[in-house]
DOVODREN-977051 format. One record per residue (C-alpha): residue in one letter; x, y, z. Coordinates in steps of 0.02 Angstrom, whole numbers, plus 32768, in hexadecimal, padded with zeros to 4 digits. Example, Ala and Ser with C-alpha at 12.3 -4.5 7.8 and 13.67 -1.06 7.14 Angstrom:
% DOVODREN-977051
A82677F1F8186 S82AC7FCB8165 
% end
This chain:
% DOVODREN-977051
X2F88A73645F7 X2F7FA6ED46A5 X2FB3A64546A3 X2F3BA604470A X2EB3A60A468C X2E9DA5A745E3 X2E00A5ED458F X2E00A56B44F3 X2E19A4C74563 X2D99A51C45F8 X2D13A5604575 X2C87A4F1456F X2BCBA50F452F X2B29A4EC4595 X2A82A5074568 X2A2DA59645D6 X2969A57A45B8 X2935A5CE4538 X29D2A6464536 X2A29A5D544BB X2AE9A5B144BF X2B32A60C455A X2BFDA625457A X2C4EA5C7461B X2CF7A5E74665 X2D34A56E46D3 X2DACA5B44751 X2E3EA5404748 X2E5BA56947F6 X2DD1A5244859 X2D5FA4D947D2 X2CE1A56347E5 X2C61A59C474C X2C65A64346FE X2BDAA66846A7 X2BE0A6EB4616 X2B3FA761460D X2AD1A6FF4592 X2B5CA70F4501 X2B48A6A04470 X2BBBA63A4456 X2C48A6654415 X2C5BA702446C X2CB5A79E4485 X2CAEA786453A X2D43A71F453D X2DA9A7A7458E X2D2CA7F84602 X2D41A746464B X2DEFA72D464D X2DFFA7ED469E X2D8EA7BA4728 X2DDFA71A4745 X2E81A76E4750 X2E5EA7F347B7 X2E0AA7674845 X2EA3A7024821 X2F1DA78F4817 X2EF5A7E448C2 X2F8DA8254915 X2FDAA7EB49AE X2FC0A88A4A10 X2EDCA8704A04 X2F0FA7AB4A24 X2F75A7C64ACF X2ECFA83C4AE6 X2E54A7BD4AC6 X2EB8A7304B14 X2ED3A77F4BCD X2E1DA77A4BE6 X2E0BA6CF4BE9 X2EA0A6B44C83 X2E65A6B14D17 X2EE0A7434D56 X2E67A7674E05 X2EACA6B64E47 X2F64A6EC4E2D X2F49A7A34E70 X2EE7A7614F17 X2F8BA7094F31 X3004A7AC4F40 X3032A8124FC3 X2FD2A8C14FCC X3003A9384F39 X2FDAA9D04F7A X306EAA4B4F73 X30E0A9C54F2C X3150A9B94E9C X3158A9254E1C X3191A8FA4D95 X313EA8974CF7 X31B8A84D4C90 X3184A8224BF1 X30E6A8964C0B X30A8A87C4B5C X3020A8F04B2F X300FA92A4C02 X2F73A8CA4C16 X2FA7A8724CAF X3012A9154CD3 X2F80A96E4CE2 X2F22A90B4D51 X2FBBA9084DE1 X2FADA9D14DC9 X2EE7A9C04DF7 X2F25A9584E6D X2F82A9F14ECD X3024A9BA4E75 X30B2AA384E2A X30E4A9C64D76 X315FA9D14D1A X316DA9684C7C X31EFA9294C20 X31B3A8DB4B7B X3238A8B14AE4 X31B3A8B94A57 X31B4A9764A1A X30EFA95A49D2 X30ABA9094A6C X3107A9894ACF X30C1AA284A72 X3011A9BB4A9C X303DA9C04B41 X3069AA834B4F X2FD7AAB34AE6 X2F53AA7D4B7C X2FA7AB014BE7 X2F96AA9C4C80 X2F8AAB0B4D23 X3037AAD44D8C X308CAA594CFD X3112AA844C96 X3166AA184C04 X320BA9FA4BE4 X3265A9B34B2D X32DFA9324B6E X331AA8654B8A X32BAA8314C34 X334FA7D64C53 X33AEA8794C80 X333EA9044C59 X3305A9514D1F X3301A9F44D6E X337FAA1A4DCD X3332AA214E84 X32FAA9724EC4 X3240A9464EA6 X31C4A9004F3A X317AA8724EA7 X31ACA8334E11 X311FA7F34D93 X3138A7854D03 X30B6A72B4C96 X30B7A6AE4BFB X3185A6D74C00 X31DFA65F4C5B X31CDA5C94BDD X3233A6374B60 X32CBA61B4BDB X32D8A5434BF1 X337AA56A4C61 X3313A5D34CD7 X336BA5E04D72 X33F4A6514D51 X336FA6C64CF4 X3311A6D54DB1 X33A9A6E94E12 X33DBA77B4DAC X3320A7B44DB0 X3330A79E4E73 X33C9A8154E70 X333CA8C74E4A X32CEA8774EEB X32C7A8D64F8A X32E9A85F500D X323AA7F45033 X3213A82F4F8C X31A7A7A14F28 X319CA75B4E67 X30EDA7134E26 X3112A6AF4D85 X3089A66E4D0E X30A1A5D14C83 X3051A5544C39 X3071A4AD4C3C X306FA41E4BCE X3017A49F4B46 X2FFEA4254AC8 X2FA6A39E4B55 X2EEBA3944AFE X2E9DA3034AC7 X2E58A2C04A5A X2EF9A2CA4A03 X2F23A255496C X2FB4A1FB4986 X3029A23D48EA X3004A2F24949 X302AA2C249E4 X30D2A28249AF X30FCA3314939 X30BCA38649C7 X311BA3224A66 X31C5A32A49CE X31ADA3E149B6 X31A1A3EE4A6D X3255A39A4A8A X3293A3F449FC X328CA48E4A47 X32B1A4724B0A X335DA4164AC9 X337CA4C14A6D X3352A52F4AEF X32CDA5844A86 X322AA5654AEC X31FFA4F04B7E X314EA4BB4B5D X3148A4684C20 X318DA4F74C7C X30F8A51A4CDF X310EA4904D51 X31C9A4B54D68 X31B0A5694D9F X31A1A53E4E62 X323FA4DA4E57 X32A2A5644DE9 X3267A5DF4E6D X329EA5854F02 X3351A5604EB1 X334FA6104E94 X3343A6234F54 X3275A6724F57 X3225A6324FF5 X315FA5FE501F X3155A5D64F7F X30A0A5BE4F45 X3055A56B4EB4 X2FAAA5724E5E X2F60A52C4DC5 X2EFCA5B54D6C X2E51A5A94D15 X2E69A5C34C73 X2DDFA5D04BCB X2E5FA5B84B57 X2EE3A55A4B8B X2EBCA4EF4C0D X2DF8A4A64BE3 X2D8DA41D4BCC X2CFBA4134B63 X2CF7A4464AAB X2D5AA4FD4A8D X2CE6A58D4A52 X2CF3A5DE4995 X2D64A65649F5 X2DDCA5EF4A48 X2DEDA58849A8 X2E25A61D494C X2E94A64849D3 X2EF2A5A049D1 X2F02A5BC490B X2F49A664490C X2FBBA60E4991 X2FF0A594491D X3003A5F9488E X3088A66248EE X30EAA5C7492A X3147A5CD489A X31D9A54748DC X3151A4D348F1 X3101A4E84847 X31C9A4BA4808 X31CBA41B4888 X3132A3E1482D X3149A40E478A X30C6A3C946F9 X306DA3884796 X304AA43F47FA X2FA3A45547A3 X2F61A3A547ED X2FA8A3CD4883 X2F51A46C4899 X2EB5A41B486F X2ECDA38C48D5 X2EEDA3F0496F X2E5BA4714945 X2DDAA3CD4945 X2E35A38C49F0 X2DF4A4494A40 X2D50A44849E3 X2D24A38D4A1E X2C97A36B4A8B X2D12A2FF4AF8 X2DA2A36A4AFC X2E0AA3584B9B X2E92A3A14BCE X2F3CA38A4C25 X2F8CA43A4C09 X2F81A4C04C94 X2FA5A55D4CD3 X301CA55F4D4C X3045A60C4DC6 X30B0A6134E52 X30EFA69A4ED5 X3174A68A4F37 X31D7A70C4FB1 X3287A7514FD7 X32C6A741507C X32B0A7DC50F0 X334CA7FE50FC X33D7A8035057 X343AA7625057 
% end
């Protein structure tokens, strides 16, 4: 059984008009109501409910980096590149080739390099026109001619000690070649936040930047990282985003996406331990609140190679 639901503590009666006893499952998750269809209670329906919870719950990462790209506001970021048209570039850590296949609309000849065999077969299943998809470590996996652009999304925080991953990325750049990176930063910066989740978050946070696991406030470092990395004209924008950078309560659909997010953040779920599942709800009411504010964003940045090799 999914963990995630408890039928016996979530099952609760209420009294339907003149339908009698009717079964409720509460979604754990966000606090929703799932009615059964007119069942007395008790009921048989038990695990048509716990199916269709699991399946929402249970939805694989490949249809949540779908659903998720539509609500970044990619048009900013590719107004800000150089003309595609007849160029080469590569997407490291391409994903499921969303973005991949919009630079190949774009005029672009992709190639991407993804280390996640599922989300790569995702990727080679669209049969994008002018992309191609490669198994391999984007921090040595390129072709072996240089590239006019390299683009990288939602990557860079996996690497805190960035630098040295861009200079070597620099190395498959033609010379004026350019890098667009996009990351968020300060992802857990919503409020209203309780305090006790603030502090497991900020802890959890720390945690994992002093063990090189995940920098959570990389996003505002990338201009810096790309400038010690010798990229010049760097250029930075903050990117509209419906998800992860908002204010204003979060829709039913962003509120499932920020649970499936935390139920895959397993390292966090240890950091909190018998505390995860207030957590989770905490954070969930934070998006959902009519005064939510916000102080994460979505940082992009493009910056250039020289003209000449140095």
């Amino acid at each position: 059984m999914d963990p995630r639901i408890r039928p016996a503590p979530d099952l609760i009666r209420v009294r339907d008009g003149n339908r009698g006893l009717t079964q409720v499952l509460r979604s754990q998750r966000v606090g929703k109501l799932v009615h059964a269809r007119d069942a007395p209670w008790p009921c048989a329906r038990i695990a048509f409910h716990q199916a269709y919870v699991a399946v929402k719950c249970g939805m694989d990462i490949a249809t949540q980096y779908e659903r998720q790209s539509a609500w970044r506001d990619w048009r900013t970021a590719y107004r800000a590149l150089p003309d595609l048209k007849g160029k080469k570039v590569l997407d490291l850590g391409c994903a499921v080739g969303t973005q991949s296949r919009d630079l190949a609309e774009l005029g672009a000849a992709v190639v991407g390099v993804e280390l996640d065999p599922k989300l790569l077969a995702v990727a080679r299943s669209k049969n994008i026109p002018r992309a191609t998809f490669l198994l391999g470590d984007i921090r040595d996996a390129f072709p072996t001619e240089p590239v006019d652009g390299i683009w990288s999304s939602f990557v860079t925080a996996y690497f805190p000690d960035l630098e040295p991953v861009l200079r070597k990325w620099r190395s498959a750049l033609k010379p004026g070649g350019w890098l667009a990176l996009t990351e968020v930063d300060d992802m857990f910066g919503h409020e209203p936040l309780s305090v006790r989740a603030a502090q497991i978050l900020n802890a959890f946070a720390k945690d994992a930047l002093i063990a090189k696991r995940y920098d959570f406030s990389m996003g505002s470092k990338l201009a810096s990282q790309m400038k010690l990395a010798g990229f010049q004209d760097v250029k930075e924008l903050s990117l509209n985003d419906q998800e992860l950078s908002f204010t204003g309560p979060a829709s039913r659909e962003i509120l499932d996406a920020w649970a499936d997010r935390f139920d895959r953040m397993k390292s966090l779920q240890m950091t909190a331990g018998e505390e995860f599942e207030q957590l989770r709800k905490d954070f969930l009411e934070c998006l959902a609140h009519p005064e939510h504010r916000v102080t994460a964003r979505v940082c992009f940045c493009v910056g250039f190679l020289p003209d000449c090799a140095s």
